[in-house]
C-alpha positions as CSV (number, residue, x, y, z in Angstrom):
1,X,0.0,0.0,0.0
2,X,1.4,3.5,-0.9
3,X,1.3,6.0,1.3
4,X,-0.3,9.3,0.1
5,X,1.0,12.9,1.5
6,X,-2.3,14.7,2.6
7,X,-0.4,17.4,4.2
8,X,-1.9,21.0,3.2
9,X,0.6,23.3,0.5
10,X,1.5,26.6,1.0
11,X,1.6,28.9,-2.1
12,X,5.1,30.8,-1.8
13,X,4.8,34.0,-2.9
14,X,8.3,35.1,-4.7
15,X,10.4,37.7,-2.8
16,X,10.4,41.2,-4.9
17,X,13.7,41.3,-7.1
18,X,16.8,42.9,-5.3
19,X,19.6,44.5,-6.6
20,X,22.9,42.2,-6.2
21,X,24.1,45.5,-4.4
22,X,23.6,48.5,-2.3
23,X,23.9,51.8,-3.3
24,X,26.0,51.9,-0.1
25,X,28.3,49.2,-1.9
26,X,28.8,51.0,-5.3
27,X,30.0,54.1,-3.5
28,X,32.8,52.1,-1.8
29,X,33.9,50.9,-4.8
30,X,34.1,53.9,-6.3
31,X,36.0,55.3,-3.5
32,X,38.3,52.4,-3.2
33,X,39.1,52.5,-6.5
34,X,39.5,56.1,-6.1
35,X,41.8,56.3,-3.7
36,X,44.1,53.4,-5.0
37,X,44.4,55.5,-8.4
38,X,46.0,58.2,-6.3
39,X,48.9,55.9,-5.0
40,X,52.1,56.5,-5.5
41,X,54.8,53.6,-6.6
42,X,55.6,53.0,-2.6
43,X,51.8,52.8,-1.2
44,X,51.9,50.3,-4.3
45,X,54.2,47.9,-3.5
46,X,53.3,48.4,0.4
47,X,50.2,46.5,-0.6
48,X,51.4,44.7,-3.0
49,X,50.2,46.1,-6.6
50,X,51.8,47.1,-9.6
51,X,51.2,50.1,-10.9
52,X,49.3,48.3,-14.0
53,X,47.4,45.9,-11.6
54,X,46.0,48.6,-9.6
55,X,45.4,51.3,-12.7
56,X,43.6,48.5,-14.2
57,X,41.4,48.0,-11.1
58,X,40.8,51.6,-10.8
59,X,39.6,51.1,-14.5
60,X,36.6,48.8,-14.3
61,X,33.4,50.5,-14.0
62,X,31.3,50.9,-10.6
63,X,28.8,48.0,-11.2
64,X,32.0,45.6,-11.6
65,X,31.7,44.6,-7.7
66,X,34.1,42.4,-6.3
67,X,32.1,39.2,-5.3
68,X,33.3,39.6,-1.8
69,X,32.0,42.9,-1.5
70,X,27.9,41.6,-2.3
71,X,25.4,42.1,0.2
């Protein structure tokens, strides 16, 4: 004999859409990337950056959000 599941279903109702990041988030990367344009050679190397590593991050546009940085 089978058994037959009679418990009651619930209708999910989808969450609305949200952005894959705050507004918050995009302004940090801006500034971030802001800030590590104005380094000099030193500050560079301090961190650990070329200077064609970290003009090249500085580069990328506002909505390119480091995965790590996603809310």
């Amino acid at each position: 004999m089978a058994l037959i599941d009679t418990t009651a279903r619930h209708t999910r109702v989808a969450a609305p859409a949200r952005a894959p990041f705050s507004l918050a988030t995009l302004f940090n990367v801006w500034r971030s990337r802001r800030a590590l344009s104005r380094l000099d050679a030193r500050a560079l190397d301090d961190i650990g950056l070329s200077e064609r590593a970290a003009m090249k991050e500085a580069a990328k546009p506002i909505w390119d959000v480091p995965a790590t940085w996603r809310d």
